[in-house]
CHARMM internal coordinates of N, CA and C (Angstrom, degrees):
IC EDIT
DIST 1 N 1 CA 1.4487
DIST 1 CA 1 C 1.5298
ANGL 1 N 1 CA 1 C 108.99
DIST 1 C 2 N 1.3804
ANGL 1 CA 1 C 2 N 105.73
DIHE 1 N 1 CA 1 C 2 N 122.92
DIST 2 N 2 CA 1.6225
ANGL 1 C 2 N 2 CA 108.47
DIHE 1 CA 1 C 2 N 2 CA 171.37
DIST 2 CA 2 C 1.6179
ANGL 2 N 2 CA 2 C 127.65
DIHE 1 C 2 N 2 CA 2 C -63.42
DIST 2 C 3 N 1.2703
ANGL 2 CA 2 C 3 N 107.24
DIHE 2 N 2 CA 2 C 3 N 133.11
DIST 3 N 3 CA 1.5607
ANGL 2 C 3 N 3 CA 120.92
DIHE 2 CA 2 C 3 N 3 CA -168.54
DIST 3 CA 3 C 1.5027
ANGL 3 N 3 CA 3 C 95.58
DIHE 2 C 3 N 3 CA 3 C -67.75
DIST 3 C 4 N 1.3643
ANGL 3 CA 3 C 4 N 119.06
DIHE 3 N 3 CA 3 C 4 N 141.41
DIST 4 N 4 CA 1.6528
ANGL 3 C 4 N 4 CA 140.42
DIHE 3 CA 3 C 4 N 4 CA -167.34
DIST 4 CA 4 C 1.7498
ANGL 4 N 4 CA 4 C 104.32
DIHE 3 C 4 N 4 CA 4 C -117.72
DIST 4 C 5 N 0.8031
ANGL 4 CA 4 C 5 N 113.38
DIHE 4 N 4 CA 4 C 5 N 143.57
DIST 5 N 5 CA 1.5747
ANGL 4 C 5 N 5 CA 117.65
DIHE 4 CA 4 C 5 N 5 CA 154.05
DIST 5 CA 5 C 1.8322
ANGL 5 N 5 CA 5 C 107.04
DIHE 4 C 5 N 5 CA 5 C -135.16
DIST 5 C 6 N 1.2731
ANGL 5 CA 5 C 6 N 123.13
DIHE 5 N 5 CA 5 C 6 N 131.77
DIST 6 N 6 CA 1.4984
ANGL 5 C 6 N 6 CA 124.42
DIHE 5 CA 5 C 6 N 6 CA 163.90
DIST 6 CA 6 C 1.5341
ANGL 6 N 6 CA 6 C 113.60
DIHE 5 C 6 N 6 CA 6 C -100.59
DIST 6 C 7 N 1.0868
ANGL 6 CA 6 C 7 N 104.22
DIHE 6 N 6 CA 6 C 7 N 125.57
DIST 7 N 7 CA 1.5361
ANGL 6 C 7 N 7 CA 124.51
DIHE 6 CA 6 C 7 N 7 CA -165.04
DIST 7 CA 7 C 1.6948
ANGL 7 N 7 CA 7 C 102.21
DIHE 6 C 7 N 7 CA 7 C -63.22
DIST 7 C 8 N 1.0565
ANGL 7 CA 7 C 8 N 101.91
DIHE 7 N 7 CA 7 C 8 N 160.16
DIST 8 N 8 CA 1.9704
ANGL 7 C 8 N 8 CA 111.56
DIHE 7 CA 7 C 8 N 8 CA 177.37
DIST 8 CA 8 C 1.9231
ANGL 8 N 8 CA 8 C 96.76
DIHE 7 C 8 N 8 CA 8 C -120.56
DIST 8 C 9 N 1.0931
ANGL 8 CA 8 C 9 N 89.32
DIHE 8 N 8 CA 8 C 9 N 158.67
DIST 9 N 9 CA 1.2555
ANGL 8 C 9 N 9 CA 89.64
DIHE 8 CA 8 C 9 N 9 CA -170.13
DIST 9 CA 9 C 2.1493
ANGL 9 N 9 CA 9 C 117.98
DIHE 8 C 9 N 9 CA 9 C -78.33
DIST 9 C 10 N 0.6705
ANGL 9 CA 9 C 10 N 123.13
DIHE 9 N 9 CA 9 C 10 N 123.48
DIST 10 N 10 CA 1.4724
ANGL 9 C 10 N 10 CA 136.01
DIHE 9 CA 9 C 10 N 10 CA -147.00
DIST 10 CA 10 C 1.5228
ANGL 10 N 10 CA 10 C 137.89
DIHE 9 C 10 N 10 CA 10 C 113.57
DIST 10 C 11 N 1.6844
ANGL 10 CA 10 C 11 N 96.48
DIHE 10 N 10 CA 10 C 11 N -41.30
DIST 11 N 11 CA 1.7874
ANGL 10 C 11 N 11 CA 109.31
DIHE 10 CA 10 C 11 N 11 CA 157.27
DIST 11 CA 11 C 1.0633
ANGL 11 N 11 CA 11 C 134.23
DIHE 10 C 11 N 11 CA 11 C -19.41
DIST 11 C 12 N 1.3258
ANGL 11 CA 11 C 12 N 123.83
DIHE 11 N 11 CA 11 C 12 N 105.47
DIST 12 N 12 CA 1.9899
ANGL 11 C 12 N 12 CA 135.40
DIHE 11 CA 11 C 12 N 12 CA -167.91
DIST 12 CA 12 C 1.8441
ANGL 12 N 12 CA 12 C 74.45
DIHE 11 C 12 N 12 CA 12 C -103.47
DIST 12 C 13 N 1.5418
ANGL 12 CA 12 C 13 N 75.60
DIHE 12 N 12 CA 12 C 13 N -177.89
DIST 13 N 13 CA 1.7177
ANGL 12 C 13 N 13 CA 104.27
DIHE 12 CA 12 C 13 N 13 CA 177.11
DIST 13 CA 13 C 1.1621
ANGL 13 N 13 CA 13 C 117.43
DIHE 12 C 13 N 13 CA 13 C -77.64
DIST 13 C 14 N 1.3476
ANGL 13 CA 13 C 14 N 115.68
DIHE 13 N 13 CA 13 C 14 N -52.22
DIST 14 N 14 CA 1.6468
ANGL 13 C 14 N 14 CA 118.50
DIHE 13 CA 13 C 14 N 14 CA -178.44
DIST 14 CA 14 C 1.4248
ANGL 14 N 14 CA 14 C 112.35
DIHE 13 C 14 N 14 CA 14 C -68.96
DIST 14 C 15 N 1.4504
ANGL 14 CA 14 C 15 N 123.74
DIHE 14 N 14 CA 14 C 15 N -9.62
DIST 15 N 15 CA 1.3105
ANGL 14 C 15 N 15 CA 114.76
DIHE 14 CA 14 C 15 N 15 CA 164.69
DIST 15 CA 15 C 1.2017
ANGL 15 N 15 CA 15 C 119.56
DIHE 14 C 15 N 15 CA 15 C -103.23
DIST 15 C 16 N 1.4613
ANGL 15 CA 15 C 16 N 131.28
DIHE 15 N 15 CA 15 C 16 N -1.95
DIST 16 N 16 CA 1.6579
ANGL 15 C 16 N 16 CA 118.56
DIHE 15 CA 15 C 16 N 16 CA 163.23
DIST 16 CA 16 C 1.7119
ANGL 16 N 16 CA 16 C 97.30
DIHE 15 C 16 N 16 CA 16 C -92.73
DIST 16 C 17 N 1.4957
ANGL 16 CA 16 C 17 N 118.07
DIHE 16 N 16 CA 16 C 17 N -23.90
DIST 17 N 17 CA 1.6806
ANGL 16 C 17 N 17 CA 93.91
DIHE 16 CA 16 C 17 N 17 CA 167.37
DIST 17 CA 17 C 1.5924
ANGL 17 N 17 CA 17 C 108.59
DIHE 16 C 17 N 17 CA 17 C -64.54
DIST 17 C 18 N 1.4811
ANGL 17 CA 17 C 18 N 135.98
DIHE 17 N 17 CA 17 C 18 N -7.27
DIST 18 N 18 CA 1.2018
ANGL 17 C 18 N 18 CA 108.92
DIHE 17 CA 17 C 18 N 18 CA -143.99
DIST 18 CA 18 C 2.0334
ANGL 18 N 18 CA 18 C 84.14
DIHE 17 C 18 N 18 CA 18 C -119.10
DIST 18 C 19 N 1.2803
ANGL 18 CA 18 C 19 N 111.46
DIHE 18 N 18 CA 18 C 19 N -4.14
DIST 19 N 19 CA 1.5569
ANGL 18 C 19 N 19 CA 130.04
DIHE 18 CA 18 C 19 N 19 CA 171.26
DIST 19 CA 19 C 1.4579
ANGL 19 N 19 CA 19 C 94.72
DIHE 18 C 19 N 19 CA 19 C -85.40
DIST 19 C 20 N 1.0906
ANGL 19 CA 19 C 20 N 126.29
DIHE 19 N 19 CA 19 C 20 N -63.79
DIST 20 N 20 CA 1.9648
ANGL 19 C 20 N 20 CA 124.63
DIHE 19 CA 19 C 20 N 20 CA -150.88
DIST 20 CA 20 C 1.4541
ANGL 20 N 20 CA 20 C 102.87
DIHE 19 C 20 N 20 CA 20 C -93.70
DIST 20 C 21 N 1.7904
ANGL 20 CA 20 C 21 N 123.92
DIHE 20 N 20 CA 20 C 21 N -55.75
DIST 21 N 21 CA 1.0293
ANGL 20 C 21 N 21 CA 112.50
DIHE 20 CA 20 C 21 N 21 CA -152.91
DIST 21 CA 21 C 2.0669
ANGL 21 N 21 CA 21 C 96.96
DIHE 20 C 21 N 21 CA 21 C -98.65
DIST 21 C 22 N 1.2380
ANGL 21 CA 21 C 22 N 100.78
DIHE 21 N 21 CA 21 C 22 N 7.82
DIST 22 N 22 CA 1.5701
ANGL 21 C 22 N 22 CA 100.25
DIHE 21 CA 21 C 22 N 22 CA -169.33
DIST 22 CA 22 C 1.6591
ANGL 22 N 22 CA 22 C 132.62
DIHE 21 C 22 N 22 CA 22 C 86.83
DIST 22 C 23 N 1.1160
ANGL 22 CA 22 C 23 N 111.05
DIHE 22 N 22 CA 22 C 23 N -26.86
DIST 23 N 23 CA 1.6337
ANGL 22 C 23 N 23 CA 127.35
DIHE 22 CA 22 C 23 N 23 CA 168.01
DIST 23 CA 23 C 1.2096
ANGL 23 N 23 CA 23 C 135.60
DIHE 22 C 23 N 23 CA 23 C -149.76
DIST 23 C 24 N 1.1851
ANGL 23 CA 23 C 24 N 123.52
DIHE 23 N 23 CA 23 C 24 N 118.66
DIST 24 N 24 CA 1.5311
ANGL 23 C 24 N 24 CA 122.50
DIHE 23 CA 23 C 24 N 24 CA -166.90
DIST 24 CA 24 C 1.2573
ANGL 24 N 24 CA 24 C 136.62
DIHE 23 C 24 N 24 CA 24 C -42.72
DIST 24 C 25 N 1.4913
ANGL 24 CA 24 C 25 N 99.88
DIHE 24 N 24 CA 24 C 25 N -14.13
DIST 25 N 25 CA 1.4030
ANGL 24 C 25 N 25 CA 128.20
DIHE 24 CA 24 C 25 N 25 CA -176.23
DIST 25 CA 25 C 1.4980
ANGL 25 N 25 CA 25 C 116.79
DIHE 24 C 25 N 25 CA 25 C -68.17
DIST 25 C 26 N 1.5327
ANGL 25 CA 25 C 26 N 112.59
DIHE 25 N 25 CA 25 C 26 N -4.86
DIST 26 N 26 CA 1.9797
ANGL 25 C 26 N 26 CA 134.89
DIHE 25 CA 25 C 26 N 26 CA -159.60
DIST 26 CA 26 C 1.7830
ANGL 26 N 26 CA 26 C 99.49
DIHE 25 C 26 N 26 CA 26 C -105.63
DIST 26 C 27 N 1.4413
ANGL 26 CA 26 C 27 N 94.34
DIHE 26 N 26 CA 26 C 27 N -22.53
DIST 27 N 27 CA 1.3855
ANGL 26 C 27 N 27 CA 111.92
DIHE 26 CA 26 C 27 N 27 CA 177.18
DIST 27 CA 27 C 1.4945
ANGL 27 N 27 CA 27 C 106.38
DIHE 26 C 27 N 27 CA 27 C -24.88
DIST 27 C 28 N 1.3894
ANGL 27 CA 27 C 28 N 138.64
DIHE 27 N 27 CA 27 C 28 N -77.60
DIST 28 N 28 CA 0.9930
ANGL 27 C 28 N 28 CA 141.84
DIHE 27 CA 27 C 28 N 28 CA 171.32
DIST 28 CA 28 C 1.7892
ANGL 28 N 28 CA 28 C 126.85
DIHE 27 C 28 N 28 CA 28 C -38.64
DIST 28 C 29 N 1.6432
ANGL 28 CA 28 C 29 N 93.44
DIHE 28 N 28 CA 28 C 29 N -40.75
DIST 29 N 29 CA 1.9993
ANGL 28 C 29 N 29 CA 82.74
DIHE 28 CA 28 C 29 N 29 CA 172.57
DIST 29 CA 29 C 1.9926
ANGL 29 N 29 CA 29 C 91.46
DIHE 28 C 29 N 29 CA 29 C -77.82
DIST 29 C 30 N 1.0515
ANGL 29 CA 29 C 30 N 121.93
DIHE 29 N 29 CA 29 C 30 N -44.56
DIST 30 N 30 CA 1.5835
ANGL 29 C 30 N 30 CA 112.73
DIHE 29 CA 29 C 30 N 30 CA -179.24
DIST 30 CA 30 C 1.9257
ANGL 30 N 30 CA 30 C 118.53
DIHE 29 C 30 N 30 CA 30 C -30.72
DIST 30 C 31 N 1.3927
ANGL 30 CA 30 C 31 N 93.41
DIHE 30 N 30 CA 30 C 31 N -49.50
DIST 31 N 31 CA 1.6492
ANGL 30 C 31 N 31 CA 102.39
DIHE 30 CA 30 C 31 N 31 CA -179.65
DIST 31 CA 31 C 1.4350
ANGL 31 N 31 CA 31 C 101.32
DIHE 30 C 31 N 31 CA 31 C -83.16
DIST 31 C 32 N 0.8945
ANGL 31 CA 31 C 32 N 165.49
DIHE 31 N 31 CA 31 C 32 N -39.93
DIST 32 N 32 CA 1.7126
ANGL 31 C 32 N 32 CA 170.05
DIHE 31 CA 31 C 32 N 32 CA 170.09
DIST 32 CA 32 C 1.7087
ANGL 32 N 32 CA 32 C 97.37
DIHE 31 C 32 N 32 CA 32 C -58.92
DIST 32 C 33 N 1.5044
ANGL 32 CA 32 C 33 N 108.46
DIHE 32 N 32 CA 32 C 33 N -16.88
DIST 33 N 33 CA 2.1467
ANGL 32 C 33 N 33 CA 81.51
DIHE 32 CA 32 C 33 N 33 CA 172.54
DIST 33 CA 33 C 1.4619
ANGL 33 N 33 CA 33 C 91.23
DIHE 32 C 33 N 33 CA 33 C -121.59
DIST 33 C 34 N 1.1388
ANGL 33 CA 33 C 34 N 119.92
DIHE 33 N 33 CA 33 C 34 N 39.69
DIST 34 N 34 CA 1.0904
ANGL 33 C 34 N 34 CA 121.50
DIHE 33 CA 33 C 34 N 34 CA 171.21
DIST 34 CA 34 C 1.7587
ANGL 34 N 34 CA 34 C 121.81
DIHE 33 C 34 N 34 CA 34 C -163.19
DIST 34 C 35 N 1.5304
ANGL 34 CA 34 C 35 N 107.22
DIHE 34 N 34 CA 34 C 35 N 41.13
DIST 35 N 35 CA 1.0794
ANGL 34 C 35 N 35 CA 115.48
DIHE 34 CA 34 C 35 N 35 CA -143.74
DIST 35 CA 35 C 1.7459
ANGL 35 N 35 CA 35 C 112.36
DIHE 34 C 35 N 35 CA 35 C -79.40
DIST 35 C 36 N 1.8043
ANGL 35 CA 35 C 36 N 120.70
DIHE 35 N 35 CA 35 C 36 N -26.37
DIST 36 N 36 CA 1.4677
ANGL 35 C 36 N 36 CA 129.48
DIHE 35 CA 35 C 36 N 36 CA 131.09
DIST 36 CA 36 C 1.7592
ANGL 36 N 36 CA 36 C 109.97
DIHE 35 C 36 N 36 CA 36 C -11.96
DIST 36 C 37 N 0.6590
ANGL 36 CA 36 C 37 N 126.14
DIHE 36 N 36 CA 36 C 37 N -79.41
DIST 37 N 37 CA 1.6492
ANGL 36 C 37 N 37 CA 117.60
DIHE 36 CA 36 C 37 N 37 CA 166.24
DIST 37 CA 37 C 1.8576
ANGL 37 N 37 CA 37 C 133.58
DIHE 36 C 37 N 37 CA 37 C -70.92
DIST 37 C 38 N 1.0239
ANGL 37 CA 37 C 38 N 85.79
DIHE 37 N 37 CA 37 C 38 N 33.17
DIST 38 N 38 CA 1.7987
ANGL 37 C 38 N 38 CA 88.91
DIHE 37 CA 37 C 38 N 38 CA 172.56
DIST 38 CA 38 C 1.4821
ANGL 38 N 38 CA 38 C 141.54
DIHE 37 C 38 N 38 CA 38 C -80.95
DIST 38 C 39 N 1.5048
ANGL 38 CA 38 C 39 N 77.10
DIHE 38 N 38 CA 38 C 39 N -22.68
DIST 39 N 39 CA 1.7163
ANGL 38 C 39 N 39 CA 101.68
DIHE 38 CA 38 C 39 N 39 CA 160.35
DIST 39 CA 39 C 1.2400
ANGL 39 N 39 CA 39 C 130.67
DIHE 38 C 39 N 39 CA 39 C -55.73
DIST 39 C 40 N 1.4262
ANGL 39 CA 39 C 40 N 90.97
DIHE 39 N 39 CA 39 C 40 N -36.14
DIST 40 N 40 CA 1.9779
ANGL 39 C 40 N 40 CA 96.24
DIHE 39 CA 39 C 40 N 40 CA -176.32
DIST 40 CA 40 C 1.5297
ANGL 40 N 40 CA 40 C 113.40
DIHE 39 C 40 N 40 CA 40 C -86.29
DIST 40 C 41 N 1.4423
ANGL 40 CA 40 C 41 N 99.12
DIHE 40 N 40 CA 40 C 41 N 142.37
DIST 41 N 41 CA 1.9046
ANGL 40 C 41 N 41 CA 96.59
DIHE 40 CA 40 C 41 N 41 CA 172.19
DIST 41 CA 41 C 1.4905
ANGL 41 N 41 CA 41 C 104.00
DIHE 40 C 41 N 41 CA 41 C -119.66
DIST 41 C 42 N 1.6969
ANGL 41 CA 41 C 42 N 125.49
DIHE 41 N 41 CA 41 C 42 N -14.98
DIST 42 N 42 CA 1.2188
ANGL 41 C 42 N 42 CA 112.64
DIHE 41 CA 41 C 42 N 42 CA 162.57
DIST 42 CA 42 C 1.3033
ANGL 42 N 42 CA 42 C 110.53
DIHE 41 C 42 N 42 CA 42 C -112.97
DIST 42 C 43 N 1.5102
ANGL 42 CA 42 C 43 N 129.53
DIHE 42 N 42 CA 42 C 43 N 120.53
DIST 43 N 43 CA 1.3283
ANGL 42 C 43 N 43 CA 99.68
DIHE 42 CA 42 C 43 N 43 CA 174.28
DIST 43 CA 43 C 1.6523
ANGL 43 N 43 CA 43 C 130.46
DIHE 42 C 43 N 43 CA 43 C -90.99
DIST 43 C 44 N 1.0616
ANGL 43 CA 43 C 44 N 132.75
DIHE 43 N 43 CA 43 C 44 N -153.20
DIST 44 N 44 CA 1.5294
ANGL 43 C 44 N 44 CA 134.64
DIHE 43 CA 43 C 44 N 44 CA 168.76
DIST 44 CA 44 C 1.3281
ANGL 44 N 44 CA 44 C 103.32
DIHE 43 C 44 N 44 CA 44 C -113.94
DIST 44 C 45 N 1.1826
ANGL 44 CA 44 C 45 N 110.26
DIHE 44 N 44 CA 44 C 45 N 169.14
DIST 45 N 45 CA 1.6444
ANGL 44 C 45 N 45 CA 119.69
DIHE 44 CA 44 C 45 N 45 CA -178.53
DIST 45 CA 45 C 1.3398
ANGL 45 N 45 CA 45 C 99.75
DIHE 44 C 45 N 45 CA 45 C -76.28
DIST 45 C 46 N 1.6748
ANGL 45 CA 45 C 46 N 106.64
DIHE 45 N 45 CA 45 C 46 N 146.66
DIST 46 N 46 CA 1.3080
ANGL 45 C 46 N 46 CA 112.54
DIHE 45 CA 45 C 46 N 46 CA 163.92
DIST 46 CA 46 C 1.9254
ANGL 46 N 46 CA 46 C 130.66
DIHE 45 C 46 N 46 CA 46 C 100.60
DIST 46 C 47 N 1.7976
ANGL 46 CA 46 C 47 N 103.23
DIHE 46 N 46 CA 46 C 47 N 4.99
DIST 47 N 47 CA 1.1611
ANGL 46 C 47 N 47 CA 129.25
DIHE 46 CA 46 C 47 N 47 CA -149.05
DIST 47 CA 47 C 1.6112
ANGL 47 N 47 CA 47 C 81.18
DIHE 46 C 47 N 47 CA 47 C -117.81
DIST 47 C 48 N 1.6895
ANGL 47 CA 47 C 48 N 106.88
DIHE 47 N 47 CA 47 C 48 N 103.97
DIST 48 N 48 CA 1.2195
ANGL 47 C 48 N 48 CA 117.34
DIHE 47 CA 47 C 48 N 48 CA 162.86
DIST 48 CA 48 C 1.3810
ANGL 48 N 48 CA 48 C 117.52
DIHE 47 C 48 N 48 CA 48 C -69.90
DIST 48 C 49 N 1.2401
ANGL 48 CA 48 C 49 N 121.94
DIHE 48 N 48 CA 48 C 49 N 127.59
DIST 49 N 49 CA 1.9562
ANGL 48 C 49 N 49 CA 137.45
DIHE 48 CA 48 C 49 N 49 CA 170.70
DIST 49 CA 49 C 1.7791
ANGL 49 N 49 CA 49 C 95.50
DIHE 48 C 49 N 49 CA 49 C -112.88
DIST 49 C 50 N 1.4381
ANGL 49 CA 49 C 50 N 81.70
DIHE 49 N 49 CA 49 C 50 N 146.84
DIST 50 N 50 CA 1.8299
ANGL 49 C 50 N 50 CA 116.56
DIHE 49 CA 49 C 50 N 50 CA 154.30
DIST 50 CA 50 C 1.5382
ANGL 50 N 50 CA 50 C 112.78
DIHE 49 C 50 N 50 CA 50 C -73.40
DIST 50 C 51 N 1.1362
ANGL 50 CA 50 C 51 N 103.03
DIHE 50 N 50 CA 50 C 51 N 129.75
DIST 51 N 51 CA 1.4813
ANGL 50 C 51 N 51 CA 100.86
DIHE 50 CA 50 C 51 N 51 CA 166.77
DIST 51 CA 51 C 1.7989
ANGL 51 N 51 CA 51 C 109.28
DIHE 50 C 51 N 51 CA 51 C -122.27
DIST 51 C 52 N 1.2139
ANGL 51 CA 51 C 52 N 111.72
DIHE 51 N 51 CA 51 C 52 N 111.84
DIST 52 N 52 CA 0.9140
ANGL 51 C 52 N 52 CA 121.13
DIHE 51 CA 51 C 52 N 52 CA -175.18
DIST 52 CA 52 C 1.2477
ANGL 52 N 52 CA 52 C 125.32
DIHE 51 C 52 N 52 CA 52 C -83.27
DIST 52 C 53 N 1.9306
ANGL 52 CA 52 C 53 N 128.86
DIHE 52 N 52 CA 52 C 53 N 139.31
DIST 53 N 53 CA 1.1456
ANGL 52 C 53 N 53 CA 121.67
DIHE 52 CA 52 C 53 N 53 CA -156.05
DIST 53 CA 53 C 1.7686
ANGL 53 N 53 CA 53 C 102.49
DIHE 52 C 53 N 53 CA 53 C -88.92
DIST 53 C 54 N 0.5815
ANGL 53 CA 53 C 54 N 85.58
DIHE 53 N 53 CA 53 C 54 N 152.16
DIST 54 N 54 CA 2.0145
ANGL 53 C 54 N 54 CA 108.14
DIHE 53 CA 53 C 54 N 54 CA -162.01
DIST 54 CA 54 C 1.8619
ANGL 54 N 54 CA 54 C 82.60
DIHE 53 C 54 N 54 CA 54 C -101.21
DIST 54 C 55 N 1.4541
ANGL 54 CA 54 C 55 N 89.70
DIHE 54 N 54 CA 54 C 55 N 141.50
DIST 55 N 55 CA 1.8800
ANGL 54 C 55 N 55 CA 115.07
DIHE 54 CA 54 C 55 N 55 CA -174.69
DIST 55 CA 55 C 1.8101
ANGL 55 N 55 CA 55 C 75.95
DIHE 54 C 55 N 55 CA 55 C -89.81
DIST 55 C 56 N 1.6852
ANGL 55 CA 55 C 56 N 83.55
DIHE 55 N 55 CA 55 C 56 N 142.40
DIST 56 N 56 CA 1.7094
ANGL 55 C 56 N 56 CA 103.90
DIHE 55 CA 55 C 56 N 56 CA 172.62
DIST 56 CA 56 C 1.3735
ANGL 56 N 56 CA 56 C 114.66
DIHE 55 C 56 N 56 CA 56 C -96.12
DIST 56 C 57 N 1.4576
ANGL 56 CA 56 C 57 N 123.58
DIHE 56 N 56 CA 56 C 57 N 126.31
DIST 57 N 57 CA 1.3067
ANGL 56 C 57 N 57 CA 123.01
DIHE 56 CA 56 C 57 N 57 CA -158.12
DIST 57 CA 57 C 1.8563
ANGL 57 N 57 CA 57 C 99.53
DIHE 56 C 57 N 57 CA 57 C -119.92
DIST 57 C 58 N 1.3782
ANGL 57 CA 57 C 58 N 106.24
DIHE 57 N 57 CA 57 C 58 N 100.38
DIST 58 N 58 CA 1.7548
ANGL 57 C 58 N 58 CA 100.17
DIHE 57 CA 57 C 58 N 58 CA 174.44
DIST 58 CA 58 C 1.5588
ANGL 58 N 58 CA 58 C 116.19
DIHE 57 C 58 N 58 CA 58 C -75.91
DIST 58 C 59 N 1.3391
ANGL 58 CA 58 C 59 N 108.14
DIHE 58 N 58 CA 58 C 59 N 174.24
DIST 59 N 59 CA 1.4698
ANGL 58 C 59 N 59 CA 111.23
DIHE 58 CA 58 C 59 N 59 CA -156.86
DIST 59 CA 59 C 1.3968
ANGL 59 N 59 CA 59 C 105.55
DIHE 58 C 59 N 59 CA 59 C -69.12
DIST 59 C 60 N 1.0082
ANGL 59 CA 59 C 60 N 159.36
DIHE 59 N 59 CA 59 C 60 N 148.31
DIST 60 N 60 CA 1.3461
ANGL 59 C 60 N 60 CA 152.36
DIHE 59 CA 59 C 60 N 60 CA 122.61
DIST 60 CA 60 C 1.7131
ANGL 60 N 60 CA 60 C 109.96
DIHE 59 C 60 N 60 CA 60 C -3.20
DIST 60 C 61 N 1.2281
ANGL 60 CA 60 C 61 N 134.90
DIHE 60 N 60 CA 60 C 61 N -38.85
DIST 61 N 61 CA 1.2497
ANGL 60 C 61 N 61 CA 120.69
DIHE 60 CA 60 C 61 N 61 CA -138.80
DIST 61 CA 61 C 1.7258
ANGL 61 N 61 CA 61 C 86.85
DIHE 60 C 61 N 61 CA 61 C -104.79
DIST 61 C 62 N 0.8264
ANGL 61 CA 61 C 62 N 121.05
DIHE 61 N 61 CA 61 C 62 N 32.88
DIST 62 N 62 CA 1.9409
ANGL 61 C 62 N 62 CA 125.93
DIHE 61 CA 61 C 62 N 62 CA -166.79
DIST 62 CA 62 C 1.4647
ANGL 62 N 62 CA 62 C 92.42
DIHE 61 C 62 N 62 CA 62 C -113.94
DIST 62 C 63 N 1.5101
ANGL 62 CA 62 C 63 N 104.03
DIHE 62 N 62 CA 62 C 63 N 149.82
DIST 63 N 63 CA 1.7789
ANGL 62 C 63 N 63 CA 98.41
DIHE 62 CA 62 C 63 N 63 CA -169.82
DIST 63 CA 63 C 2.0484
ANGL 63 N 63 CA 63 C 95.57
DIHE 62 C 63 N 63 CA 63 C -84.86
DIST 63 C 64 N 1.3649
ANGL 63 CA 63 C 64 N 86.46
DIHE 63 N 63 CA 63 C 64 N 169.11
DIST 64 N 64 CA 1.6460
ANGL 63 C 64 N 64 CA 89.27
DIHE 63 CA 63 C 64 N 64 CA -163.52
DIST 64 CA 64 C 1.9993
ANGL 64 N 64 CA 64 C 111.93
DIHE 63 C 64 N 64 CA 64 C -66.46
DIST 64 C 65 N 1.1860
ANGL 64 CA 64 C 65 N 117.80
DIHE 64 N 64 CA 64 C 65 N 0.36
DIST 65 N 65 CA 1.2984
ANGL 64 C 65 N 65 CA 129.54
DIHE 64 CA 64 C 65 N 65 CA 171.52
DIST 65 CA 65 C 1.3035
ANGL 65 N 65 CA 65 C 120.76
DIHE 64 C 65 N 65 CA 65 C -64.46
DIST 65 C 66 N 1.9485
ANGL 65 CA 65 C 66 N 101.44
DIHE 65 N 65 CA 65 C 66 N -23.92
DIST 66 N 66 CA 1.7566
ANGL 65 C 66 N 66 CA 108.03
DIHE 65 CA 65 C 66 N 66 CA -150.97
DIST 66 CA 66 C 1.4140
ANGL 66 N 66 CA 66 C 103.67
DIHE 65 C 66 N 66 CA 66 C -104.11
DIST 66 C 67 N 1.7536
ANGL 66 CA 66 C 67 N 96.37
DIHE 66 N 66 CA 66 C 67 N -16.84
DIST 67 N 67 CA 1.6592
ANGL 66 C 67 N 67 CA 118.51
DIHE 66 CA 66 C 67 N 67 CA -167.56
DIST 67 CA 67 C 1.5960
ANGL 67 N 67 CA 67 C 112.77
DIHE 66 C 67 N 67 CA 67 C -52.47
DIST 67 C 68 N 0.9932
ANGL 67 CA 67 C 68 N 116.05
DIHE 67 N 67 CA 67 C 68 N 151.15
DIST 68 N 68 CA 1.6084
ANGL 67 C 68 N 68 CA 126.93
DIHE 67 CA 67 C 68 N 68 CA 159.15
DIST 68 CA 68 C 1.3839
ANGL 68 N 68 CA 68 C 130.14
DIHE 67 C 68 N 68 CA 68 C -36.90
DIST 68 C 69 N 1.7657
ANGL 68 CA 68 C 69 N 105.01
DIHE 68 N 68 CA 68 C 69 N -58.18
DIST 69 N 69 CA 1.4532
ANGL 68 C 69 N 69 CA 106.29
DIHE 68 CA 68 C 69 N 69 CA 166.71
DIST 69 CA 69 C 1.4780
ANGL 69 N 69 CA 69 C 127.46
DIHE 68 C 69 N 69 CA 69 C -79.07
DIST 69 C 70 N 1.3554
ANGL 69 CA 69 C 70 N 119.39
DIHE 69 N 69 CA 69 C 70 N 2.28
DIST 70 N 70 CA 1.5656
ANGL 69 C 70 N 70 CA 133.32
DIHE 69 CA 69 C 70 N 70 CA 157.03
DIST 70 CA 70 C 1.3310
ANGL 70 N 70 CA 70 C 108.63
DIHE 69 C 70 N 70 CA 70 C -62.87
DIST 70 C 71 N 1.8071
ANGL 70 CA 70 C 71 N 135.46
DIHE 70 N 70 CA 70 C 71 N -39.07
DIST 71 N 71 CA 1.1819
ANGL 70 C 71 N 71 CA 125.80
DIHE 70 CA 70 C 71 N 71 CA -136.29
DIST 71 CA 71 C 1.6226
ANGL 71 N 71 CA 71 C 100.59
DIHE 70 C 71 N 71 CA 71 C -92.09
END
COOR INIT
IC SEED 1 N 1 CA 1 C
IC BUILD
């Protein structure tokens, strides 16, 4: 089941990426799973979003055994 957030009334984009996904910078996968609402930059209270799960990216500095595309 996909993770939800319902908006409060004042809520932009870069601040429910920066509430759900941790950094504002997600902003863009946030609007792409939810792309029916892209129009809005303020929303109103009460405006259910997708929060989409974000690919896990390990550090570079991990030997190539531990990596992601190994698993």
């Amino acid at each position: 089941m996909p993770k939800t957030y319902t908006t409060i009334s004042g809520d932009m984009w870069d601040l429910i990426a920066k509430k759900t996904l941790g950094n504002e910078m997600q902003t863009d996968a946030l609007i792409k799973a939810n792309i029916k609402q892209r129009h809005i930059f303020v929303f109103r209270a009460g405006v259910t979003l997708t929060i989409p799960d974000l690919p896990v990216k390990l550090p570079d500095s991990l030997p190539p055994w531990k990596r992601r595309e190994f698993v």
